[in-house]
N, C-alpha and C positions, 0 to 999 in steps of 0.2 A: 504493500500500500504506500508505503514513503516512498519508493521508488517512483511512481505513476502518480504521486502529486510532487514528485519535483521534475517530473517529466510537462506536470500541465504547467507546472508556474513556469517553466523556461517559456511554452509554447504561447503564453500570456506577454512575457516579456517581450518575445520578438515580436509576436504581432503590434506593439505598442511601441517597439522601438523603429519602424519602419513607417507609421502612421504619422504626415506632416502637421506640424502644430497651425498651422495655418491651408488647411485642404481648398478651400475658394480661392487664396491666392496661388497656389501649386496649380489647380486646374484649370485656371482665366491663362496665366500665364502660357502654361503645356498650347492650351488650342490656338492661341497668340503666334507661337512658336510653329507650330505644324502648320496654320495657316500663311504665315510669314515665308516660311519654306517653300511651302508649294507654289507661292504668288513669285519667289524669288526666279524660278525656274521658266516662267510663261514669257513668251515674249511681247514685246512692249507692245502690242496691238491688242490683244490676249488680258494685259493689267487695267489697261483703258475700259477693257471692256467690263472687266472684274469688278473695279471701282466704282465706274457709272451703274453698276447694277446694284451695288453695296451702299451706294450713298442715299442718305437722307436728304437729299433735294430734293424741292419741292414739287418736281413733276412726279418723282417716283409717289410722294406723300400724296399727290394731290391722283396718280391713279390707283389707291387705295392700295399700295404696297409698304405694309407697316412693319413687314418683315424687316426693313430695313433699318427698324430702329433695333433692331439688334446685331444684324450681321454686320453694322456700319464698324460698329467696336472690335468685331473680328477684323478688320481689314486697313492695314494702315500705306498711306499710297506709295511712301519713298522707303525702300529696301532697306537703302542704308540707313534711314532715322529710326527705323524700326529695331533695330539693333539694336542701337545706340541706348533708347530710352526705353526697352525694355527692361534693363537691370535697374533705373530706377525707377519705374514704374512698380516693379517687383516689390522694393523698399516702401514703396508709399503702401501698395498693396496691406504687404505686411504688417506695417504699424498699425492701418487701421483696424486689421482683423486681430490684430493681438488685443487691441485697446475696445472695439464696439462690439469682435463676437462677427463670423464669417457675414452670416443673414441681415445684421444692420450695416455691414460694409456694402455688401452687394443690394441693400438698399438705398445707401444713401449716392452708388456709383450710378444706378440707372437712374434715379430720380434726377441726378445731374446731367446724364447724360441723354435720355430720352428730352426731361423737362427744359433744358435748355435749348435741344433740338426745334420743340415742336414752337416753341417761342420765338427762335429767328425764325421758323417757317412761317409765321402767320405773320412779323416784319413782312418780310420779304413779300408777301403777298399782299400787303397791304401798298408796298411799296411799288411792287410791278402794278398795280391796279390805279395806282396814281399817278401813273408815270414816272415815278422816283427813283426806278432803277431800270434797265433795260429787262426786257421779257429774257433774253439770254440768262438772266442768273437762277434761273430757274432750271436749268440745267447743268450747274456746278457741282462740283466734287464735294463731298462731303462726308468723311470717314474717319475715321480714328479713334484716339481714347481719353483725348484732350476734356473732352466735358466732361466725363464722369471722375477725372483723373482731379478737375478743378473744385470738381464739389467735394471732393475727400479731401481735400486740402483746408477748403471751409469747415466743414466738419471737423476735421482736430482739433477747431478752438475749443470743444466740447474736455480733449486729453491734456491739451498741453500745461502746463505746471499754471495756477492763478496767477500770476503775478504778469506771465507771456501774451497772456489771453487777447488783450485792450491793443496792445501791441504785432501778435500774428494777425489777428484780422484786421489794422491798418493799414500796415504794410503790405498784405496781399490785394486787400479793395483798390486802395491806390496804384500798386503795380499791375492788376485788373485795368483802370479805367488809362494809366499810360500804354497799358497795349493795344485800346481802343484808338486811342488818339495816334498814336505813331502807324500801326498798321489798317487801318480803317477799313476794317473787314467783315465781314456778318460773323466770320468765327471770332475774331476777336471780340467782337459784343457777345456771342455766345459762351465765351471764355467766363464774360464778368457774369452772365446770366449764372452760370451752371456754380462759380463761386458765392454770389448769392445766395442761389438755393441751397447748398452746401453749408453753407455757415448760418441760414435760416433754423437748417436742421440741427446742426449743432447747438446754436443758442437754447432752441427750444427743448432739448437734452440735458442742457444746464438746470432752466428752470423747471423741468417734471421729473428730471431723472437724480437718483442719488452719487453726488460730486463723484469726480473718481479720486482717489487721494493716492495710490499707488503712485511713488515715485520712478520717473523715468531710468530703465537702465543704462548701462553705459552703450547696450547693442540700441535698445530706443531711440537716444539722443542720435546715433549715427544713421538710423533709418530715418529720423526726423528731418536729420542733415542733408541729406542725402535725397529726400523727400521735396525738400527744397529747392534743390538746384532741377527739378523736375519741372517745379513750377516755372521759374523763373525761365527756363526754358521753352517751358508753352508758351506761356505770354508775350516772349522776346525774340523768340528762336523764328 
């Protein structure tokens, strides 16, 4: 009998020591990855086509293809950025599913990322309707992971240490509305849309939810870091 229960407690251990602390960022990431790959391979008539099918523009929205408010996240246009800002996308991932819990991450990343979507689209259609912008933009590119990636960012005023709080979401709303003014883009105002709603959630986490008081580790602090230069990156890059 001791034998075949230290046979099961090994079989416990392994199974637990292979299990990622963070399973929604391992699996966002993996399909990001497998996706990124295959799109790497296609050639450029082939990615055009991939993107224009995968984007949230408003003619895909506007011919009742909502699919594409999810596969837009699968799909990011430039190969090589995709690389790049996958490891720190990973980091921001991370922190947030350590700090809110997988389900309130991958809530608060579509709410950004959908919600900020469907907000420039109804701009944008207000604005081709007025003339304000050419009927052309109705068929732009529109893919990535930049919204939902801005609202996690809002949302950690919810973790970050009290005293940061007043001060991270200053400093991101401002660096939000100079990437408005500098790139004067529909994704750039979607940028600030999707950190809005992100840091909406957040606050309103403040006030219902019980503080978090667990202080930041030192691996935290470096995905926070790290988290950051993500940001600054959307907004500026």
């Amino acid at each position: 009998m001791a034998v075949a229960t230290a046979a099961d407690d090994r079989t416990v251990v392994r199974s637990r020591w292979w299990r990622p602390r963070v399973p929604a960022t391992v699996g966002y990431l993996t399909a990001l990855v497998v996706v990124t790959s295959i799109f790497s391979v296609l050639s450029d008539s082939a990615q055009t086509k991939v993107v224009l099918h995968a984007s949230t523009n408003l003619q895909n929205l506007l011919n009742g293809r909502v699919v594409t408010l999810l596969a837009s996240a699968l799909v990011i246009g430039d190969v090589g950025v995709a690389w790049l800002i996958m490891p720190l996308l990973a980091c921001l991932l991370a922190l947030a599913e350590l700090r809110f819990g997988a389900l309130r991450m991958v809530r608060v990343f579509l709410a950004g990322h959908v919600g900020a979507t469907l907000l420039v689209a109804a701009g944008l259609w207000v604005s081709i309707e007025f003339d304000w912008m050419p009927a052309s933009v109705r068929w732009s590119e529109d893919v990535g992971v930049s919204y939902g990636a801005m609202a996690l960012i809002g949302a950690l005023v919810f973790v970050v240490p009290r005293r940061m709080r007043i001060g991270w979401a200053a400093v991101w709303f401002v660096g939000a509305i100079g990437g408005v003014l500098i790139g004067q883009t529909f994704t750039n105002v979607g940028h600030l849309l999707a950190f809005g709603i992100g840091s909406g959630v957040g606050y309103a986490m403040i006030r219902t939810k019980k503080p978090v008081t667990r202080q930041f580790t030192k691996v935290e602090w470096a995905l926070l870091g790290t988290s950051s230069v993500l940001a600054a990156a959307v907004l500026f890059g």
